[in-house]
N, C-alpha and C positions, 0 to 999 in steps of 0.2 A: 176635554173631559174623557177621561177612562172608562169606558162598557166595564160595567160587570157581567163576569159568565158566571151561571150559573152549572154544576156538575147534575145532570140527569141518569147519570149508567149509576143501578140500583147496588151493582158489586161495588163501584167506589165508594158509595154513599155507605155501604154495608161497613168496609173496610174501616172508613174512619172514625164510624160509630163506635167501632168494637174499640179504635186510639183511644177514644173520648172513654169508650168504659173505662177501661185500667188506667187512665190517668187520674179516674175522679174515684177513683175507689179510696173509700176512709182516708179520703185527703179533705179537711173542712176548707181549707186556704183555695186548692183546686176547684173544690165545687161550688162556691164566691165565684171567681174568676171565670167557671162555664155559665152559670147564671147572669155576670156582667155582660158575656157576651152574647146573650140574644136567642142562642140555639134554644133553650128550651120549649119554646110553642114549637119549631121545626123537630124536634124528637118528638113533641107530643103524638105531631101528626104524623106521625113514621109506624107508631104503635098496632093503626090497623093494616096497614099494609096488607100485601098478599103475599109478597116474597121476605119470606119465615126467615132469610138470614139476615135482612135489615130489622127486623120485627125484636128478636133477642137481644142485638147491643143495646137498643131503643129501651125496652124494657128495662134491663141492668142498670145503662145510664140513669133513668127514674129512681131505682132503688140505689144507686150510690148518694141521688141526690138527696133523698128522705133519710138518710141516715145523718144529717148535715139538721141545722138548728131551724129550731119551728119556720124562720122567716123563710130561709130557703127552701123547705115542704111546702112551703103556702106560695111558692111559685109553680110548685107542679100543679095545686090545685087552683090558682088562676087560670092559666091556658087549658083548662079543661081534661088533666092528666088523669084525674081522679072516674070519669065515665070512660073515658078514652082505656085505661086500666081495667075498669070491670068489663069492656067486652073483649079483651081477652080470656076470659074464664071460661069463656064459652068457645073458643078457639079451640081446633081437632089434633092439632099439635098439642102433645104432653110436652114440649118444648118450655115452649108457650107458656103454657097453662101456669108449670113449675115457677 
């Protein structure tokens, strides 16, 4: 049996979000195939974070995904993207916010 590791360092984790943004950007084919794969509750929970440069691809990634057909929206708002997103509004970073 093969161990899974898991990646804990929040730069890597940062890094491949930002992959995951631009790959799923106004790709509807791409944002199917991120959705197959499982990530999306693991971005949800990325959202409040504390460290603000895993927090923005995190974000993005959500909006690439909402841009994609009702059923794929209604995956963000199962894993709870949808409360998870509005406490960002409230977040001190205009980052963020925007």
């Amino acid at each position: 049996m093969i161990a899974k590791e898991f990646i804990t360092d929040k730069e890597i984790i940062a890094d491949c979000c930002w992959a995951i943004s631009y790959n799923s950007d106004a790709k509807k084919g791409k944002i199917e195939v991120l959705i197959n794969s499982g990530i999306i509750p693991k971005i949800v929970s990325y959202i409040t974070d504390d460290y603000l440069s895993l927090v923005v691809p995190c974000v993005r990634i959500l909006g690439n995904v909402s841009t994609g057909t009702a059923s794929q929206t209604e995956e963000i708002i199962k894993c709870g993207g949808v409360n998870q997103l509005y406490e960002t509004l409230g977040n001190s970073k205009k980052t963020v916010r925007r």
